[in-house]
C-alpha positions in Angstrom: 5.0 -21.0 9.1 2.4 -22.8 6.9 -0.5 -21.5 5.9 -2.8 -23.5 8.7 -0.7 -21.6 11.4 -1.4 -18.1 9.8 -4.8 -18.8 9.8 -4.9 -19.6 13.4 -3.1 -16.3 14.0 -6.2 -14.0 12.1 -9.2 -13.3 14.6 -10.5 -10.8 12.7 -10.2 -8.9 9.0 -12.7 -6.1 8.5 -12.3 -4.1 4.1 -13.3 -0.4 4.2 -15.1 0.8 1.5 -15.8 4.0 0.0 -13.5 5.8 2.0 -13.1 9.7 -0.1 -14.9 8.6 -3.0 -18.0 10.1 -3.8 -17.6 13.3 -2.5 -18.1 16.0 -4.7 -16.3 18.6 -2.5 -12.9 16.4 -2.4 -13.5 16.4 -6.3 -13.9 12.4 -6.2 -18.1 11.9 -6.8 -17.3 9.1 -8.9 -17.3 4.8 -7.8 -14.8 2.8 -9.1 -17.6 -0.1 -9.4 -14.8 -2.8 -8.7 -14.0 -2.3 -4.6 -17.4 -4.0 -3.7 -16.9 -7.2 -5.5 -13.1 -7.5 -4.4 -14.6 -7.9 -0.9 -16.9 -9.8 -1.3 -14.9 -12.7 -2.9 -12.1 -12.0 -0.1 -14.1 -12.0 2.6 -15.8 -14.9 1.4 -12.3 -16.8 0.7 -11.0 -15.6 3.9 -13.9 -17.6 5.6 -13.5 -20.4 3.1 -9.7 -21.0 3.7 -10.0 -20.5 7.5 -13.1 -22.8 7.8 -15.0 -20.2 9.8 -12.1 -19.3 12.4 -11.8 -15.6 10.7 -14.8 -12.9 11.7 -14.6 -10.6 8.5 -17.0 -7.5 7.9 -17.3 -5.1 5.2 -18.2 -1.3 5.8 -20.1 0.7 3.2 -21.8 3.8 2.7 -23.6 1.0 -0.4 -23.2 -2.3 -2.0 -22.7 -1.8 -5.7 -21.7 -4.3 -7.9 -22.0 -3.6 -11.8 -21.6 -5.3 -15.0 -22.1 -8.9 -16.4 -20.4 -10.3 -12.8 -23.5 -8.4 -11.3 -25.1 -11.7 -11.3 -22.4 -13.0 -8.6 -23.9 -10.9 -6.2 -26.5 -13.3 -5.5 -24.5 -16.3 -5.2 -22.4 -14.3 -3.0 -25.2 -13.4 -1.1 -26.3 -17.1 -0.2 -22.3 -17.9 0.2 -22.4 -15.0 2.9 -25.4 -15.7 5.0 -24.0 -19.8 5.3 -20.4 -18.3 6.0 -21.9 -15.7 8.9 -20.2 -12.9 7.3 
């Protein structure tokens, strides 16, 4: 199978975030500050690769993106409303 066919076969990817973190009961009230930006870029390369064909969504309880790469967020934020994510 090449990678056109596998493609074809994905109708839909959806990345769940925050799921236990942050919750200061399960002792976990922290954010690993990295999950966010992971997918982002793979949603976005998802649609990319698939020209369109792939419905992706993220769920969040928030977006947070941190550090220098901070800045991505609004390129990826253009990238995402022309990509319909």
């Amino acid at each position: 199978m090449d990678q056109a066919q596998r493609w074809q076969e994905l109708r839909k990817i959806a990345w769940l975030q925050c799921v236990g973190s942050r919750e200061p009961q399960a002792n976990a009230d922290f954010c690993s500050s990295i999950c966010c930006m992971f997918a982002i870029k793979e949603a976005l390369l998802a649609k990319e690769k698939s020209n369109g064909a792939v419905d992706t969504a993220i769920f969040y309880m928030d977006m947070r993106t941190f550090g220098k790469d901070s800045s991505v967020t609004g390129t990826a934020q253009r990238r995402i409303r022309a990509c319909g994510l």
